[in-house]
C-alpha positions in Angstrom: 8.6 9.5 16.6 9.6 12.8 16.4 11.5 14.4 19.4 9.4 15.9 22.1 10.0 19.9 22.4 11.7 20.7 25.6 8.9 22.0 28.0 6.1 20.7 26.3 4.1 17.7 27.1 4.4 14.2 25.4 0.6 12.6 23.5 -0.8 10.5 25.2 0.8 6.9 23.7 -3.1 6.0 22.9 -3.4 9.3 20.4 0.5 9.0 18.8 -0.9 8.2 15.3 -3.8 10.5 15.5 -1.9 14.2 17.2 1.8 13.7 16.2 2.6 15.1 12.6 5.9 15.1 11.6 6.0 17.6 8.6 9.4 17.0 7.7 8.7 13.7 6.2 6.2 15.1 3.5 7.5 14.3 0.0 4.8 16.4 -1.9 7.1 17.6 -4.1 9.1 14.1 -5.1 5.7 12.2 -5.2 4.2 13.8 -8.2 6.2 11.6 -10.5 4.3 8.5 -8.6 1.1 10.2 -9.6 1.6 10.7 -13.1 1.3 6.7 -14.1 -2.2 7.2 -11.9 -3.6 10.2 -14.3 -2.5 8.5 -17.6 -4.2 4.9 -16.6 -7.5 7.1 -15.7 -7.2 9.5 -18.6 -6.8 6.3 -21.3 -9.7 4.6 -19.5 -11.6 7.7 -20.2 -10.3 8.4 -23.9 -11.5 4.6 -24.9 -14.7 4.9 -23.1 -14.1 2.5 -20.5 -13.5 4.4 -17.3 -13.8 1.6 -15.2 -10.8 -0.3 -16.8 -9.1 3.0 -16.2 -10.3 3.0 -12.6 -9.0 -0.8 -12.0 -5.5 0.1 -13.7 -5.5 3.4 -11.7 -5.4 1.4 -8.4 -2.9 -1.1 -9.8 -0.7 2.1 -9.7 -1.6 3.6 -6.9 -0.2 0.8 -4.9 2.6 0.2 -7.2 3.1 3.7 -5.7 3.6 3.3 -2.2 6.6 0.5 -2.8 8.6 3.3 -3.3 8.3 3.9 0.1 9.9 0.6 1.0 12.8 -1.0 1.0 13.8 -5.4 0.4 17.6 -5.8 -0.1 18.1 -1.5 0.1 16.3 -1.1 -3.0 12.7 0.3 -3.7 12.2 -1.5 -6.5 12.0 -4.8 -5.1 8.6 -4.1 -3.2 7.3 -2.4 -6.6 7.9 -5.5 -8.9 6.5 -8.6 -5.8 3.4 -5.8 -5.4 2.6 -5.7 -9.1 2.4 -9.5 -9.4 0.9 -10.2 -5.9 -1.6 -7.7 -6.5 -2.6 -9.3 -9.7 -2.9 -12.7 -8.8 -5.0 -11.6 -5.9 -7.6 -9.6 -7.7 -7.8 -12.7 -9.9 -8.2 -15.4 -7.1 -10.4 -13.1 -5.1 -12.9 -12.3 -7.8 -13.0 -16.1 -8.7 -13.9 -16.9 -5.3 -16.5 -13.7 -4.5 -17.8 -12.6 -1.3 -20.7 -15.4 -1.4 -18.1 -18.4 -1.0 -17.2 -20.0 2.4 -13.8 -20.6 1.0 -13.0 -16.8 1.2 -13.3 -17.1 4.9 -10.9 -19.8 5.2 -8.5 -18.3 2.7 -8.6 -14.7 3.8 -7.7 -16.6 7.3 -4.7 -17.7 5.9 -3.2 -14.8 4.0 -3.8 -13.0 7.1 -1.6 -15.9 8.5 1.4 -15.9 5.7 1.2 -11.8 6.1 2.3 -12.1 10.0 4.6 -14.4 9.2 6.1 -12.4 7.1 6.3 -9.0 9.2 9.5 -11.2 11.0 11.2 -10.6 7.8 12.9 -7.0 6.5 9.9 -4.6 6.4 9.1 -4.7 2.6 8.5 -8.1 2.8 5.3 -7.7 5.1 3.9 -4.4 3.0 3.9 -6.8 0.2 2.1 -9.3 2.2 -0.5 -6.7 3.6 -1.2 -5.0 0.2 -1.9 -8.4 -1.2 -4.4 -9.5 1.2 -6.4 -6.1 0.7 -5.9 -6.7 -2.5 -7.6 -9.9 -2.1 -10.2 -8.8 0.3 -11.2 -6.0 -2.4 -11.3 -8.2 -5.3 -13.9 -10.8 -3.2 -16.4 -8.1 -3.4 -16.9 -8.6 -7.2 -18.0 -12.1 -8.0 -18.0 -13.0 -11.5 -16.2 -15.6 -13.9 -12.6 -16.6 -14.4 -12.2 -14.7 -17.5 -13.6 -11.4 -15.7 -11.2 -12.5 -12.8 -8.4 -12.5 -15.3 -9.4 -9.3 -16.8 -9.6 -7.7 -13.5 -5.9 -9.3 -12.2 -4.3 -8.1 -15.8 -6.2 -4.4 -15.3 -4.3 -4.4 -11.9 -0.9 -5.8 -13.4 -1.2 -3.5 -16.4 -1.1 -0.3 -13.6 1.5 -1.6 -11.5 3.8 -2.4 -14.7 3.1 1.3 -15.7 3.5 2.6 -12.0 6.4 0.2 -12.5 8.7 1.5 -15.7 7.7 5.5 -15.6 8.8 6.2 -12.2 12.3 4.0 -12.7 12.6 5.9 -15.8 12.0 9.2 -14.2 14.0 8.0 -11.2 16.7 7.2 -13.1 16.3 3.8 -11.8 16.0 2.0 -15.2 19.2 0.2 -15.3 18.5 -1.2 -11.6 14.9 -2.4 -12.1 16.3 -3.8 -15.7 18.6 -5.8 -13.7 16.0 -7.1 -11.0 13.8 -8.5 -13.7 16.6 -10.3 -15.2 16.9 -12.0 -11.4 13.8 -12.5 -10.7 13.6 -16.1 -10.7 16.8 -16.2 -8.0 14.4 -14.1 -5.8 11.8 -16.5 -6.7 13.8 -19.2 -5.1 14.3 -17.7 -2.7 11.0 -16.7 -1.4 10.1 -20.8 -1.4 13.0 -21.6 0.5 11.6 -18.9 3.0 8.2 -20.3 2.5 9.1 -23.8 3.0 11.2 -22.6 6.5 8.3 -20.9 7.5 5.7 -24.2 6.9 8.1 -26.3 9.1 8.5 -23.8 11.7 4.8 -23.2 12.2 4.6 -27.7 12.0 6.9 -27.4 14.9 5.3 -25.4 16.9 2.0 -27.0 16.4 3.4 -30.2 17.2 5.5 -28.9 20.1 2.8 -26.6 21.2 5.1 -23.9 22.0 5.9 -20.7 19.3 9.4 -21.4 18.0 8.9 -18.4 16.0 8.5 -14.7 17.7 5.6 -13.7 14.6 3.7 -16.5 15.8 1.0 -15.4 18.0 0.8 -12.1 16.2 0.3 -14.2 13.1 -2.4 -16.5 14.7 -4.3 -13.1 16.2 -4.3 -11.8 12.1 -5.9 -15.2 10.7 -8.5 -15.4 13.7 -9.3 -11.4 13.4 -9.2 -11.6 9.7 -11.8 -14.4 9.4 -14.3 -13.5 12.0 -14.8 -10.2 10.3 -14.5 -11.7 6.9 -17.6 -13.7 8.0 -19.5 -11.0 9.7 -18.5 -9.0 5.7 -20.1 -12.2 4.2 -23.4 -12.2 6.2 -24.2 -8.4 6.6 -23.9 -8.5 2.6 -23.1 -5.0 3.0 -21.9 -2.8 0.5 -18.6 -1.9 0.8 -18.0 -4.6 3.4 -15.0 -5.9 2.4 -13.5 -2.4 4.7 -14.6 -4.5 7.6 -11.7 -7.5 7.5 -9.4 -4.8 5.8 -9.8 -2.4 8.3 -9.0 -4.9 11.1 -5.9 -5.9 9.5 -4.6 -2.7 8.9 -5.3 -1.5 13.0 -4.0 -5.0 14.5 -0.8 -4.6 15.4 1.4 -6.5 18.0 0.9 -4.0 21.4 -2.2 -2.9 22.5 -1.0 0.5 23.0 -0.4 0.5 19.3 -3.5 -1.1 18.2 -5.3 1.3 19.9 -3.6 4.0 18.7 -4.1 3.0 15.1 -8.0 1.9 15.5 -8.4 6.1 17.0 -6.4 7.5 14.2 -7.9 5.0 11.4 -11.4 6.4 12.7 -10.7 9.9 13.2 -9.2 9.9 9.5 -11.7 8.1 7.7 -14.8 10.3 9.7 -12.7 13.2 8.8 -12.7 12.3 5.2 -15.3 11.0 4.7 -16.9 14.4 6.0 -15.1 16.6 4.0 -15.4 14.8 0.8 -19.1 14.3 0.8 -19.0 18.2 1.2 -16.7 18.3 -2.0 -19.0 16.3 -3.8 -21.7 18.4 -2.8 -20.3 21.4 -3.9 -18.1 20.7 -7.8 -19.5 19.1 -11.0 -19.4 15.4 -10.7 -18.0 14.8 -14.5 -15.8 11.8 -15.3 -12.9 14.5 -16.2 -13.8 15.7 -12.8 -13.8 12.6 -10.7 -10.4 11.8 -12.6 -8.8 14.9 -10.9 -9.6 14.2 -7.5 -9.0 10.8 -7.6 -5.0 11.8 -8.7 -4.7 14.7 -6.2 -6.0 12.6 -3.3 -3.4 9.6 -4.6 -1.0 12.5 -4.6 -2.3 13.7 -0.8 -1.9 10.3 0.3 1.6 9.5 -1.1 3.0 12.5 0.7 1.2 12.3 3.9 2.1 8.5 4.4 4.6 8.9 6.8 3.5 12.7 8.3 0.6 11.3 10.4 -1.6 8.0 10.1 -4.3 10.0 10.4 -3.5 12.4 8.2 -2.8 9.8 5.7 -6.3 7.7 6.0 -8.0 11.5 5.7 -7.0 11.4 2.1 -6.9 7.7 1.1 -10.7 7.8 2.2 -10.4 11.1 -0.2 -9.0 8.8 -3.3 -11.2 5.6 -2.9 -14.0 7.6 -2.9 -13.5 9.7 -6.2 -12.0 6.7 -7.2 -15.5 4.7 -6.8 -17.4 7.2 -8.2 -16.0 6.8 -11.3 -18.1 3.5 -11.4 -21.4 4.9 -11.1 -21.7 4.9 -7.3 -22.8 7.9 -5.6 -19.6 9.8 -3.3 -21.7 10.1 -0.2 -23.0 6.7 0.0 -19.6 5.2 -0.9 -18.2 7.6 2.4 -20.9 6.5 4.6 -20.3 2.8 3.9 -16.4 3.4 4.5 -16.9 5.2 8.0 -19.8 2.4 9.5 -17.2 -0.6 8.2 -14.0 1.2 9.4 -15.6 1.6 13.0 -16.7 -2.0 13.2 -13.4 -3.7 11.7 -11.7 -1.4 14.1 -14.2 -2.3 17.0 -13.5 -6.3 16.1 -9.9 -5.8 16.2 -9.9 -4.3 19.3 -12.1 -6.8 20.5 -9.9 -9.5 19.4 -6.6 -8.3 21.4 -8.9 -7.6 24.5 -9.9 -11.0 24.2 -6.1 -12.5 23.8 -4.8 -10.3 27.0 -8.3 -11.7 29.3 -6.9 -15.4 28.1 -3.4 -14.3 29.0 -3.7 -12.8 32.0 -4.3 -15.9 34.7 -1.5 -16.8 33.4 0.1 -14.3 34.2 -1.1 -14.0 37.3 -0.1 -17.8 38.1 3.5 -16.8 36.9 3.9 -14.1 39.3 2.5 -16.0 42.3 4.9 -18.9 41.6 7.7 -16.2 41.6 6.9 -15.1 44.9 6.8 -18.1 46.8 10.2 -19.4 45.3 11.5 -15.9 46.9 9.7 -15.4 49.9 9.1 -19.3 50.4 8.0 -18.5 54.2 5.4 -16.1 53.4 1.9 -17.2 53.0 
């Protein structure tokens, strides 16, 4: 967090995501070679006549995108090339098992699970984690048959491979993702060594009923918040709905303070956006060559905000998936109102859910504390 100005007063801890900007982390400027791969995937789509395919593979970039901003063994890279193939197995499973199945509830459950785990590992590891389960999530809300699922997963791969090679080239990165690729398969070793730690671990504590591993209640507060709001997605059959479990995800955090925090900024952002791009809608020709445009510069908003304000950020993400829905056929507005109602409830149910975890916690508490004064003041009643 940026340094307080001498004299001024400190945000409240509850607003920190939502009135803090920190301008000097905008990368505008550096960003608009992670936007290019976006415009070519939506202008191809739109050359062939298939702007949806274009719209697919656009999002397979865009999230390709923001592993630039991370970092697994000091390289960027890393996060790009696990994104690109978790993203595309995701879309595939998640459209194979559709927003109608049971099974999505259980499995949403535990990729919510493996994604806490994994935020106990170096911070790339869990973004990976996190984009594959809204990956996932998004995919569920388009049912249809294994070979649409695998068209959809390649669509995604096809972006993230493009997002992938152009910005290493432009980079000057080539030689370095060249050489990942080529040790791939150690780092696929690798990750089941980690997994197969992380199985035994979570067997121990289960059988030991104690958390031998400090991601473990956080990870157990992710699958039971991801699958009560995958359910309530699956019953309101609402459009859009899959921004209900995703949106809880993305405001859970460990602390309350933070949780908070991110469930008033997520709000304020995705009103905000939702707001303004309606109005934009409203007000420019709604073309395919139009919806193309400001489905890039809200990619492009959103890659150079990420780490100004969270707020900020989710102003133009909502800015981007809306264009970027419009492009199939579905009216702007409707797509923003949809956003805003499931963003406030996802953020409403995770709030709810670490409410509920600090009421269990708190007798206890409360019992800990009274022990602790008698063993000092033994003479006291």
């Amino acid at each position: 967090m940026a340094a307080p100005v001498p004299g001024s007063t400190a945000p409240n801890p509850l607003l920190t995501d939502s009135a803090v900007f920190q301008w000097q982390n905008q990368t505008l400027r550096a960003d608009l070679i992670l936007t290019l791969p976006v415009a070519l995937c939506l202008a191809i789509g739109i050359a062939v006549g298939h702007p949806v395919a274009g719209m697919l593979a656009a999002g397979g970039a865009v999230n390709t995108g923001f592993g630039q901003k991370h970092r697994i063994d000091d390289s960027c890279l890393l996060p790009m090339i696990f994104v690109t193939f978790g993203m595309a197995f995701s879309g595939f499973f998640g459209v194979l098992i559709g927003h109608e199945n049971l099974l999505l509830v259980f499995v949403a459950a535990l990729w919510g699970f493996g994604y806490g785990m994994l935020t106990a590992r170096p911070e790339g590891y869990g973004w990976v984690g996190q984009q594959c389960v809204i990956t996932f999530l998004v995919a569920s809300a388009f049912p249809a048959s294994a070979r649409e699922a695998l068209d959809r997963g390649l669509l995604l791969f096809a972006g993230g491979a493009l997002q992938l090679i152009l910005s290493s080239i432009l980079l000057r990165l080539f030689g370095e993702l060249r050489k990942h690729l080529f040790e791939l398969t150690r780092y696929l070793h690798e990750e089941q060594e980690a997994l197969r730690t992380a199985l035994l671990e979570t067997a121990d504590s289960l059988r030991q009923r104690r958390f031998l591993n400090s991601a473990m209640p956080y990870s157990l507060r992710l699958a039971a918040t991801i699958g009560i709001s995958t359910e309530i997605y699956r019953r309101l059959n609402y459009p859009s709905g899959y921004w209900i479990p995703m949106t809880a995800l993305l405001v859970l955090k460990p602390g309350l303070t933070d949780t908070v925090s991110r469930a008033i900024a997520r709000m304020i952002g995705t009103m905000g956006g939702a707001i303004a791009v309606s109005f934009l809608l409203a007000h420019v020709p709604t073309s395919t060559i139009a919806l193309a445009a400001g489905t890039t510069l809200f990619a492009w908003l959103a890659y150079g905000f990420l780490n100004v304000n969270y707020a900020l950020f989710t102003m133009a993400v909502t800015g981007y998936i809306v264009f970027l829905l419009s492009l199939n056929e579905v009216p702007g507005p409707i797509i923003a109102e949809h956003r805003t109602f499931c963003t406030l409830l996802g953020g409403a149910i995770a709030l709810c859910v670490r409410i509920v975890v600090i009421s269990y916690k708190r007798p206890r508490w409360l019992k800990a504390a009274t022990a602790v004064r008698h063993a000092v003041f033994p003479f006291r009643s």
